[in-house]
C-alpha positions, 0 to 999 in steps of 0.5 A, a space after each residue: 679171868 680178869 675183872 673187865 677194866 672200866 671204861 667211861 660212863 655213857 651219859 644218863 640212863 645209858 650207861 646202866 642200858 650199855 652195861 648190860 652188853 659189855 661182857 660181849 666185848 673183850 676190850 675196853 676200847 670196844 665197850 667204850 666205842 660202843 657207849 660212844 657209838 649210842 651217844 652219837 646215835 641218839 645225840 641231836 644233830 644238823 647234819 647226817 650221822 656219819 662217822 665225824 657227826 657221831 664223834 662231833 667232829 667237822 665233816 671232811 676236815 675232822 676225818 683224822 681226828 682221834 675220836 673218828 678213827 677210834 669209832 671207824 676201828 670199832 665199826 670196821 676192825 674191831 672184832 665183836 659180833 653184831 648178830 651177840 650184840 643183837 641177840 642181847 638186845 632181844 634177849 633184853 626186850 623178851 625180859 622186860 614185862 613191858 616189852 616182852 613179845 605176846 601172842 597178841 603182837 605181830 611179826 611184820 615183813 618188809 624192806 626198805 633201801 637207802 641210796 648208796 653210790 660207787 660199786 665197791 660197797 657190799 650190798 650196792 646195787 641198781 635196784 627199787 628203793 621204796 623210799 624214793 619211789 623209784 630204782 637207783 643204786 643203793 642198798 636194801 634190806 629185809 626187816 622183821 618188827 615185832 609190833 602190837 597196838 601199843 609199841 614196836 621195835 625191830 628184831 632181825 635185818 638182813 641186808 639184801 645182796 644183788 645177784 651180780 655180786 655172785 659169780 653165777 648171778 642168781 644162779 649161784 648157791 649162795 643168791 638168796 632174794 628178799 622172799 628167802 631172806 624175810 621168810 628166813 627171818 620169820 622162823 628166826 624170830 620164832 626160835 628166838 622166842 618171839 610169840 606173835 598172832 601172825 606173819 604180816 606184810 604188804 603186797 610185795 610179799 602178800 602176791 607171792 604164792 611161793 613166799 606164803 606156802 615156805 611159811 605155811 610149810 614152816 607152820 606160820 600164820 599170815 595174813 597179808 596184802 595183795 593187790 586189786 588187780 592181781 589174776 589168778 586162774 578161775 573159771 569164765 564167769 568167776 572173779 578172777 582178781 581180788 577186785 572183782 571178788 569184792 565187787 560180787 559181794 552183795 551190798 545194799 547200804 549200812 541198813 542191808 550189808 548182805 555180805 558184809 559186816 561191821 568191824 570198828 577199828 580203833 585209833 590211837 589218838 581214840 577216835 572209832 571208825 567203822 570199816 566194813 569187811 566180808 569173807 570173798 571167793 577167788 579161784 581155789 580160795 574161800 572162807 573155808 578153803 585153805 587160803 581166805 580172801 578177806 576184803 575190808 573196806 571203808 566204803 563197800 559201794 565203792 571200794 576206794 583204792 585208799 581204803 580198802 584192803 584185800 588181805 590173804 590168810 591161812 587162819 581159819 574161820 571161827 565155826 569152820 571145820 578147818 577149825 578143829 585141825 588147824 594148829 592156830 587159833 581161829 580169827 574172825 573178820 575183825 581179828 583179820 582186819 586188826 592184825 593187818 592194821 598194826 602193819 602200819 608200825 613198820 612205817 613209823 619204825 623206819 622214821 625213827 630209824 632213819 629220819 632220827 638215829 642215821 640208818 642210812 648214814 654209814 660211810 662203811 663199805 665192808 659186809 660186817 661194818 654194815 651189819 655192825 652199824 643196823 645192829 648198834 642203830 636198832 640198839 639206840 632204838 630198843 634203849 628209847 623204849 627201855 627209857 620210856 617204860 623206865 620213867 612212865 609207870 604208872 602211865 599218865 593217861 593224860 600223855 600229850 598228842 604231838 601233831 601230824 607230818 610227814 611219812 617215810 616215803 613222803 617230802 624230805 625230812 626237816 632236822 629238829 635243832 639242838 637248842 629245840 630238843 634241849 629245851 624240851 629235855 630240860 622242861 620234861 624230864 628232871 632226871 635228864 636235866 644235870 648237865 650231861 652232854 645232848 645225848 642225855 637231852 636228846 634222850 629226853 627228847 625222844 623218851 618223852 615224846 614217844 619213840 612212834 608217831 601216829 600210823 596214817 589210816 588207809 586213806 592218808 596213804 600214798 607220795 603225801 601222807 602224813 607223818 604219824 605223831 608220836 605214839 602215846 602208849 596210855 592211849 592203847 590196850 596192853 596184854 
């Protein structure tokens, strides 16, 4: 076999991270696509990362320009595989003592969709996009993040196909829905090697009594949402929805809880609130059935909607006697009400994969050039992280807290400027500051102020909440 032929250098502590990938392209037009394909990415620009802003080229005008066609050949004709791409990329995260998965962490569920226009795009469809609030047409797709108090990133993406891209509908064999697909994707991270304390996902998911018995079948833990209102059979006088479950709960203030108990949930900007939580009965549901309902709030008197959280779990009760047999560890109140907290990451993962690095920016419209784009746009993220732990050992516990904004699903985005995140590349970081291009500034950029931002408490959720800060990983525990 033939030494690789050297291709140029990506910028700064990219190329040492881009290396590491490049025995899974054949050709030096392929690794060389793939460093400028990163650089692109993290690069600051004032417009949508499409194909002509990752090259710097003039939108419409520089669509024939040389260093456009080489990068739309690499995402569309180019033959390499996405899914090796993304299994390095994880195989490097499991590697790295700062990034390796633990069984502290958790495996968050979710989609999101972006709008896409035309009918000819893979994956395109009329249906709910939850960025926007609303059904359109556009493309969704199913995520899993790994995440713990202290960082997150994202492990496998799947883009969602709607049914009228089969000739049967959904009665076609090859239909999958988003619950196959994110149930799919759970036991894919398990195999991967991925250790976490449970499956995790809001009520979307939480409310489908088929999604949560594939993953207890498949030996996963869980806990997840369900909304207030959502019915179930029980007998006349019994509660038959998670609210009114709550409400029966005996509560006489903070000096008599009855039924509840204190759990203090912490923050990452440090601050301690006590929220109240209490195991609830609902149907054939019960601490020591197997399935508990457990309900955490901030006000048990009045159970604001904001606040509270109804939360299902196969988890058994520490004491129980599902205890024993039960392949899991026990979790108690506060354990409950812990792991479903971290959900909240997933919210500042698609910030940073959207609003920074173009998820949604792809003018592709093959099914492969799709999964190409979200595994190089994931590759960017991972190298943030990387970057971080490689300049931040040991932590400074002094780490700046940038202030508030805006969510994902909040007001429109405001772009940094160039000369703004050149600035703070320069000021922060000497190792970035020789004169390498902005993709080494935007790195800096990013790397010094922490790929995440602060994860809006339960009352700041909602069309307004604010945009987390960015996560200083000093701030939290680590295992």
């Amino acid at each position: 076999m033939t030494k690789p032929v050297p291709c140029p250098p990506a910028p700064g502590p990219l190329e040492e991270y881009a290396a590491r990938f490049d025995d899974l392209f054949t050709r030096v037009a392929q690794r060389r696509g793939f460093r400028e394909y990163l650089g692109g990415l993290l690069a600051p620009r004032d417009r949508n990362k499409t194909l002509t802003a990752l090259a710097g080229a003039e939108p419409v005008a520089g669509a024939q320009h040389p260093s456009v066609q080489r990068l739309q050949f690499f995402l569309s004709e180019s033959r390499w595989d996405p899914e090796q791409v993304n299994s390095r990329r994880l195989e490097l995260l499991r590697a790295d003592p700062a990034t390796a998965p633990h069984g502290g962490g958790v495996l968050v569920i979710d989609d999101s969709g972006d709008r896409k226009d035309g009918v000819k795009t893979a994956h395109v469809g009329r249906q709910w996009l939850g960025r926007y609030g609303k059904t359109d047409s556009g493309v969704v797709t199913v995520t899993t993040v790994w995440a713990d108090e202290r960082l997150y990133y994202p492990v496998h993406a799947v883009p969602y196909t709607p049914a009228r891209h089969f000739a049967k509908g959904k009665n076609d064999p090859a239909f999958r829905t988003k619950l196959a697909i994110g149930a799919d994707l759970a036991i894919r991270a398990r195999a991967a090697g991925f250790l976490f304390r449970a499956v995790v996902a809001d009520c979307a998911y939480g409310d489908q009594d088929g999604f949560r018995a594939e993953l207890a079948e498949a030996g996963l833990p869980f806990v997840m949402a369900l909304r207030p209102r959502r019915g179930t059979w029980a007998r006349g006088p019994d509660a038959h929805t998670p609210a009114e479950a709550a409400r029966a709960l005996a509560w006489d203030g903070p000096e008599d809880p009855g039924d509840w108990r204190p759990v203090t949930r912490t923050f990452r900007d440090g601050h301690a609130e006590t929220w109240w939580a209490a195991e609830a009965r609902l149907g054939g549901w019960g601490p020591d059935d197997a399935r508990r309902l457990v309900v955490a709030t901030a006000d048990p008197a009045a159970l604001p909607a904001k606040a509270t959280w109804y939360l299902v779990t196969n988890l058994p009760r520490p004491g129980g006697p599902r205890e024993a047999g039960s392949p899991h560890p026990a979790a108690g109140l506060a354990e409950i009400v812990r792991i479903y907290a971290v959900r909240n990451w997933i919210e500042q993962s698609y910030k940073q994969v959207k609003d920074e690095l173009g998820w949604a920016d792809f003018q592709v419209r093959s099914d492969v050039a799709i999964r190409r784009h979200q595994a190089l746009v994931n590759c960017a993220f991972s190298f943030c992280w990387a970057a971080w732990f490689a300049d931040h050992q040991p932590q400074d516990p002094a780490a700046p807290r940038p202030g508030p904004g805006r969510g994902e699903r909040g007001l429109p985005r405001r772009r940094t400027t160039a000369g703004a995140v050149l600035a703070a590349g320069a000021a922060r970081g000497t190792r970035l500051a020789f004169p390498l291009d902005r993709v080494a500034a935007l790195v800096a950029g990013m790397v010094d102020g922490a790929p995440a931002a602060t994860a809006a408490g339960p009352d700041q959720l909602g069309r307004g909440r604010l945009r987390p800060a960015p996560l200083p990983p000093d701030l939290t525990n680590y295992r």
